[in-house]
DOZASE-698119 format. One record per residue (C-alpha): x, y, z; residue number from 0; residue in three letters. Coordinates in steps of 0.05 Angstrom, whole numbers, plus 5000, padded with zeros to 4 digits. Example, Ala and Ser with C-alpha at 12.3 -4.5 7.8 and 13.67 -1.06 7.14 Angstrom:
> 5246:4910:5156:0:ALA
> 5273:4979:5143:1:SER
END
This chain:
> 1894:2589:8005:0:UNK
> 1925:2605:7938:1:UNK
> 1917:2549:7906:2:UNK
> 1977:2549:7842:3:UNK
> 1926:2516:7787:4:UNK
> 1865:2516:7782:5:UNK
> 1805:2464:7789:6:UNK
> 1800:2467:7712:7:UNK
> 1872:2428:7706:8:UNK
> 1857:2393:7765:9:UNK
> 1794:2345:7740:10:UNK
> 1832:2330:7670:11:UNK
> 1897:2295:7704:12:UNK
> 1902:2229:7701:13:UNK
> 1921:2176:7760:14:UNK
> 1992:2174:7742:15:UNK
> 2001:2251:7746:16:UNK
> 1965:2259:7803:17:UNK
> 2013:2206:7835:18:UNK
> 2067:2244:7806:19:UNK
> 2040:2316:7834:20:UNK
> 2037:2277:7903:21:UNK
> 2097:2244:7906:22:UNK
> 2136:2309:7882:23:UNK
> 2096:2341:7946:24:UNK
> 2117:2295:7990:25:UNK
> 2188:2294:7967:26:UNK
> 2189:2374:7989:27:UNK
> 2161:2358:8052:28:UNK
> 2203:2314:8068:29:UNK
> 2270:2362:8057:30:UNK
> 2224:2412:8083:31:UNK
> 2225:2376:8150:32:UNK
> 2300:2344:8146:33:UNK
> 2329:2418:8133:34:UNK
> 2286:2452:8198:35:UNK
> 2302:2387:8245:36:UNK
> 2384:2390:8225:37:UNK
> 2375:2468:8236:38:UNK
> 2404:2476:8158:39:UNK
> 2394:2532:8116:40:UNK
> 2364:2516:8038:41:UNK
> 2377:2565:7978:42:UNK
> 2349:2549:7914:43:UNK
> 2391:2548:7855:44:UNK
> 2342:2533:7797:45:UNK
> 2269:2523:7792:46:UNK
> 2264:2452:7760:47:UNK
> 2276:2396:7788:48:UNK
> 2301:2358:7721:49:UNK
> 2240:2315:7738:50:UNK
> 2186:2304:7686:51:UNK
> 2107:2287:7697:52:UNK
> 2124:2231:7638:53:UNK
> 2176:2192:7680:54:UNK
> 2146:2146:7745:55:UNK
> 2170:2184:7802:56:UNK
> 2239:2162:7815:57:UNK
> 2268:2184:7889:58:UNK
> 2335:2163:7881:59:UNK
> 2341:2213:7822:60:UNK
> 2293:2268:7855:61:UNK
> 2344:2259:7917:62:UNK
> 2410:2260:7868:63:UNK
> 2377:2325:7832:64:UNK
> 2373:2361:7901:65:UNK
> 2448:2379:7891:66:UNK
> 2435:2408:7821:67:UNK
> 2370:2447:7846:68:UNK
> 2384:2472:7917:69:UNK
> 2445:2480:7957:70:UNK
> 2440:2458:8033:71:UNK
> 2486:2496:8090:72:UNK
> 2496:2486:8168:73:UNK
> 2485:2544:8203:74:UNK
> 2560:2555:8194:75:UNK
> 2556:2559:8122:76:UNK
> 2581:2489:8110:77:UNK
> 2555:2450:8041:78:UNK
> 2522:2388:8071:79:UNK
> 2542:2333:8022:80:UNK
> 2494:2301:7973:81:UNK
> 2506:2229:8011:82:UNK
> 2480:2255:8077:83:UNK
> 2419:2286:8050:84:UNK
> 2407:2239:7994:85:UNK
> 2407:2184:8066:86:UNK
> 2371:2228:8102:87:UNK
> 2312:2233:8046:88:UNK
> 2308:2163:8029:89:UNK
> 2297:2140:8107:90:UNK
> 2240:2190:8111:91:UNK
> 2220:2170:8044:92:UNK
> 2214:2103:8069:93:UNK
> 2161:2124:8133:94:UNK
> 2115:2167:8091:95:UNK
> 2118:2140:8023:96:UNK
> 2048:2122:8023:97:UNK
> 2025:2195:8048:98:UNK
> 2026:2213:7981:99:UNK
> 1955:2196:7966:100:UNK
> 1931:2243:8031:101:UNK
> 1971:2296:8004:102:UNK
> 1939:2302:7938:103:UNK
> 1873:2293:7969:104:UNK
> 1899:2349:8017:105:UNK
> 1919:2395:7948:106:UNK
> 1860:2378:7911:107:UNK
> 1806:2395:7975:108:UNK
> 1851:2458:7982:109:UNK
> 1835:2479:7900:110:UNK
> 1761:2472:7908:111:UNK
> 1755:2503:7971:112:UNK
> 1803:2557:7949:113:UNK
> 1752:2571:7884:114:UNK
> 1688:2574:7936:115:UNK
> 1723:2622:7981:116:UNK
> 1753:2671:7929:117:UNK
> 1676:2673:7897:118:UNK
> 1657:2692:7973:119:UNK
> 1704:2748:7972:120:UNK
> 1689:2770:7908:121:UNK
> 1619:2780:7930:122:UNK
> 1636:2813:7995:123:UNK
> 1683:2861:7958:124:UNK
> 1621:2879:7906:125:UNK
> 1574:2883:7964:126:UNK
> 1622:2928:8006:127:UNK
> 1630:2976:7946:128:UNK
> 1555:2979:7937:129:UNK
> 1538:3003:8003:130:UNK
> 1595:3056:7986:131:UNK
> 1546:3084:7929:132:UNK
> 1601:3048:7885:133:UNK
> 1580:3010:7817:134:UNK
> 1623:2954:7810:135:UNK
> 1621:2884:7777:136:UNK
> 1667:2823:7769:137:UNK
> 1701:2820:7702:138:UNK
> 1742:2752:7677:139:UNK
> 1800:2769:7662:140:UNK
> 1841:2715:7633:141:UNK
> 1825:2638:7624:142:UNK
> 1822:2600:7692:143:UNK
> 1871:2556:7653:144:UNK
> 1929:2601:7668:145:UNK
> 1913:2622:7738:146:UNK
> 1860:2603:7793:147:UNK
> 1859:2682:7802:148:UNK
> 1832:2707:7740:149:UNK
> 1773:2756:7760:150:UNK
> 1778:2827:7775:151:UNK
> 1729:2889:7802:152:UNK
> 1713:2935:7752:153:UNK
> 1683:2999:7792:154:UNK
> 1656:3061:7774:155:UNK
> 1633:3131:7811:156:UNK
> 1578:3167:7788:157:UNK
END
């Protein structure tokens, strides 16, 4: 599943960031799609989109900011130009723009479920290693804050 944040930051956003987290989603998605239906290649340039959780989400500019954070290529190793994907984007954008709400549903279902099934593990893991004649425990390692994956297995042989 892995999950990129955990359930802790997840509960304490408010609606407008959670709009904001969706809409950003979607946004990928939708160059996501464009770039494997056009048969393009995508290379990341940066890792920010110049985008900030304070602003409203803002397509135009998350379109215009494409240029600055990924570069697009045909197959041939042409640039695709900013107009053609920027049109591309916003006529998608204007199909799914209300999908946003599913896909934070979608993100959020995916973080609690992820938490449940890494506890399963966990205990499977502990369980294998005690049939093994292995002592082992689970041991937090850093704040759930920081990462959704912050447990380890401590084991010792006698």
């Amino acid at each position: 599943m892995a999950a990129q944040r955990s359930n802790e930051i997840w509960k304490d956003l408010t609606k407008d960031e959670h709009e904001f987290r969706g809409k950003n989603c979607l946004f990928r998605a939708i160059v996501q799609e464009i770039v494997a239906e056009e048969n393009w290649r995508i290379t990341r340039l940066k890792r920010k989109s110049g985008l900030r959780m304070d602003d409203s989400y803002n397509i135009e500019l998350a379109a215009q900011n494409l240029k600055d954070t990924h570069q697009l290529l045909t197959q041939e190793g042409d640039i695709i130009d900013t107009a053609t994907i920027s049109n591309k984007i916003l006529k998608k954008w204007n199909i799914y723009k209300d999908d946003y709400i599913l896909i934070e549903s979608i993100v959020v279902l995916q973080n609690t479920l992820q938490s449940m099934s890494e506890n399963i593990l966990l205990l499977d893991r502990i369980e294998y290693l005690k049939e093994m004649g292995i002592n082992s425990f689970v041991c937090k390692v850093t704040d759930d804050v920081i990462s959704p994956r912050c447990f380890a297995i401590v084991a010792t042989k006698e």
